[in-house]
C-alpha positions in Angstrom: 23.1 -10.6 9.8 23.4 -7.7 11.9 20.6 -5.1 12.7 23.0 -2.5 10.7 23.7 -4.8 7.6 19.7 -4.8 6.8 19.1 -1.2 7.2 22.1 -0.8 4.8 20.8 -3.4 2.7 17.5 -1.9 2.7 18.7 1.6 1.9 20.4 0.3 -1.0 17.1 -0.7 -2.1 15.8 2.8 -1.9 18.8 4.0 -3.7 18.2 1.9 -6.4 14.9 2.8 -7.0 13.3 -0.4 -7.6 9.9 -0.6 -7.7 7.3 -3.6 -8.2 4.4 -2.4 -10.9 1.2 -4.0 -11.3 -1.7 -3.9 -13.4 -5.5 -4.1 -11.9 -7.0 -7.5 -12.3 -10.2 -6.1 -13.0 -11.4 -2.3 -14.2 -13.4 0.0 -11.8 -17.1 -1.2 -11.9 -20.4 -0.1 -10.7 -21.0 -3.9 -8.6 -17.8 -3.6 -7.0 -18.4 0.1 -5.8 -21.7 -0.6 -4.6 -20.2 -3.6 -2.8 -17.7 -1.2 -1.0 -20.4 1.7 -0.1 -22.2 -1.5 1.6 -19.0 -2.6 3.5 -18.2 0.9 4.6 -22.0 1.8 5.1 -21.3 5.1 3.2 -24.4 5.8 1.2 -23.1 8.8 -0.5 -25.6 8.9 -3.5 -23.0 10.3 -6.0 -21.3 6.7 -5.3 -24.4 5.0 -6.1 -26.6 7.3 -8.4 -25.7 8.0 -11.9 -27.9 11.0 -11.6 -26.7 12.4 -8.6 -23.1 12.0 -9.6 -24.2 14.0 -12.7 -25.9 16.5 -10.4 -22.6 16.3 -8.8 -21.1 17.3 -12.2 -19.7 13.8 -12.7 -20.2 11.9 -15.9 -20.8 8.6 -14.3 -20.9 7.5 -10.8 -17.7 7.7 -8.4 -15.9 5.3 -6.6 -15.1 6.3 -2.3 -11.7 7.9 -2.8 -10.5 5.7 0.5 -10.8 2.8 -1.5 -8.4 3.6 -3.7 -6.0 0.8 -2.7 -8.8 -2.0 -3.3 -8.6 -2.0 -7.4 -5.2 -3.6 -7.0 -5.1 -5.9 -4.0 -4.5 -9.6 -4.6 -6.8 -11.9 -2.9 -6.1 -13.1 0.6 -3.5 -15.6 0.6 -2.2 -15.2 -3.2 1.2 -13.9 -3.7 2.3 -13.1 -6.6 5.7 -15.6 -5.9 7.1 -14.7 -9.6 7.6 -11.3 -8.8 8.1 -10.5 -5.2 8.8 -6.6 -4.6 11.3 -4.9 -3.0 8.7 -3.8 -0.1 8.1 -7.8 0.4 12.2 -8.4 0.2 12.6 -5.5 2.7 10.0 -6.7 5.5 11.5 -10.2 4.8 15.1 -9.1 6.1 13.5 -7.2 9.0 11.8 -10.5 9.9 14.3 -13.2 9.6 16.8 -10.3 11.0 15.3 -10.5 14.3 12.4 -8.0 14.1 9.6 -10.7 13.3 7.1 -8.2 15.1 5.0 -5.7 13.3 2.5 -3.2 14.0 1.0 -0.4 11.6 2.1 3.3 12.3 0.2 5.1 9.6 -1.4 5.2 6.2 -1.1 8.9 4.5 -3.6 8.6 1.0 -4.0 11.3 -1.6 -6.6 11.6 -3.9 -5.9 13.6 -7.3 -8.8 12.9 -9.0 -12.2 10.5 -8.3 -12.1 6.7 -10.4 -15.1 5.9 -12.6 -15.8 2.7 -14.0 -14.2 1.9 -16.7 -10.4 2.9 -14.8 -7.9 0.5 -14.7 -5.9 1.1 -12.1 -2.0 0.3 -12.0 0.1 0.5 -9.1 3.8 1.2 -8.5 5.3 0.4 -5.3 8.3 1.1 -3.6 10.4 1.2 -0.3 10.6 5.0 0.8 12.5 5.5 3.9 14.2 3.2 6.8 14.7 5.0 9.5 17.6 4.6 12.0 17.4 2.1 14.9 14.6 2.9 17.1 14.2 1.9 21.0 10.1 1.6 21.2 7.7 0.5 23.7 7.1 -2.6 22.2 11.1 -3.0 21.5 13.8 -1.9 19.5 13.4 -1.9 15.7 12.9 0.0 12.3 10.5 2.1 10.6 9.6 1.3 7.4 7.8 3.7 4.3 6.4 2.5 1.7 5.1 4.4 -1.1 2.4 3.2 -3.7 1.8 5.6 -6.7 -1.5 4.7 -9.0 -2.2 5.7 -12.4 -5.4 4.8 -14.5 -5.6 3.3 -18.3 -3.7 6.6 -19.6 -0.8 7.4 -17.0 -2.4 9.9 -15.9 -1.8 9.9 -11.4 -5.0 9.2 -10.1 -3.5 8.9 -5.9 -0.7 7.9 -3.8 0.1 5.8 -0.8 2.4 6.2 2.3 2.3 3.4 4.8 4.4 3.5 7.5 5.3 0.2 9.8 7.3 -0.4 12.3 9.2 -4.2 12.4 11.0 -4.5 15.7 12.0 -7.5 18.5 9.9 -8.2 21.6 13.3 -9.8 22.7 16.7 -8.0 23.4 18.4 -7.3 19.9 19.7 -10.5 18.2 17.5 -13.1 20.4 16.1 -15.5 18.1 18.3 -14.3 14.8 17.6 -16.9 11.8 
C-alpha cells in the first residue's frame, strides 16, 4: 500500500468520526492517589490531606491533575483485542506501511476541573489529524494527533488529551513494505 493510500485511509477515519470509548476499571481512590504522589514525589498536602484539601476549599482530597490519563490505562501488555480503536488501526497502517519507527512529539493536557474519589472516569478517543508527508531527521513519515476527551460518572468533561507522534522510515520510502 502506498504512503498516500494510508494517509487517505487514515483521514477517512477522521472524517468518520469514530471513536473508541471506555469506562474506568476502577473509581478515583484515596490508595491509588497516594500511590501516584509517591511515584511523582509530589507531596502537595491537598493531594494527601482531607483537611488541607478542605482548607483548600475542596470537599475531599484531590487527585494531581497530570494524572489524569492513569484512571483509564490498561495494564501493561493487555489489549483490549475485542475492540481495537481507530488510533490502534491508524498506527497499525503506519507500521506495516513502512513507517514501523516512532517517536513522541508532544502531549498537550487540560484540566477542567480536579477528580475526587469517588470519579469514574470514561474516556473517548480518537484520531485528530494526519498531517501530510514529512521529510524528518530521523526520516520521512507522518504526524499523527490523537485526541482523548474524559468525562466523570455524570458526563460532565473533567480534561482532554492531544498526543502527537510521529511514525516514519529509517529506510528510503517503501524499504521493507509488508
Amino acid at each position: 500500500m502506498s504512503s498516500d493510500e494510508i494517509a487517505k485511509q487514515i483521514q477517512r477515519m477522521i472524517d468518520s468520526g469514530g471513536s473508541r470509548t471506555s469506562v474506568a476499571r476502577d473509581p478515583v481512590n484515596r490508595p491509588m492517589i497516594h500511590h501516584l504522589c509517591d511515584a511523582l514525589g509530589d507531596r502537595n498536602p491537598v493531594y494527601l490531606s482531607p483537611e488541607s484539601a478542605a482548607a483548600a476549599g475542596h470537599t475531599d482530597v484531590v487527585a494531581p491533575p497530570g494524572a489524569l490519563q492513569v484512571w483509564n490505562m490498561l495494564p501493561p501488555g493487555d489489549t483490549d483485542a475485542s475492540a481495537p480503536s481507530e488510533v490502534e488501526r491508524a498506527y497499525d497502517l503506519l507500521r506495516h506501511g513502512g513507517f514501523p519507527n516512532v517517536v513522541a512529539v508532544n502531549c498537550e493536557q487540560e484540566y477542567i476541573r480536579y477528580l475526587v474519589p469517588g470519579d469514574v472516569l470514561t474516556c473517548e478517543e480518537k484520531v485528530e489529524h494526519i498531517s501530510e508527508p514529512k521529510t524528518t531527521k530521523l526520516g520521512p513519515g507522518y504526524f499523527i494527533t490523537t485526541l482523548t476527551t474524559y468525562t466523570d460518572q455524570e458526563s460532565r468533561p473533567v480534561g482532554s488529551m492531544r498526543f502527537r507522534t510521529l511514525w516514519y522510515a529509517s529506510t528510503p520510502e517503501g524499504a521493507g513494505d509488508e
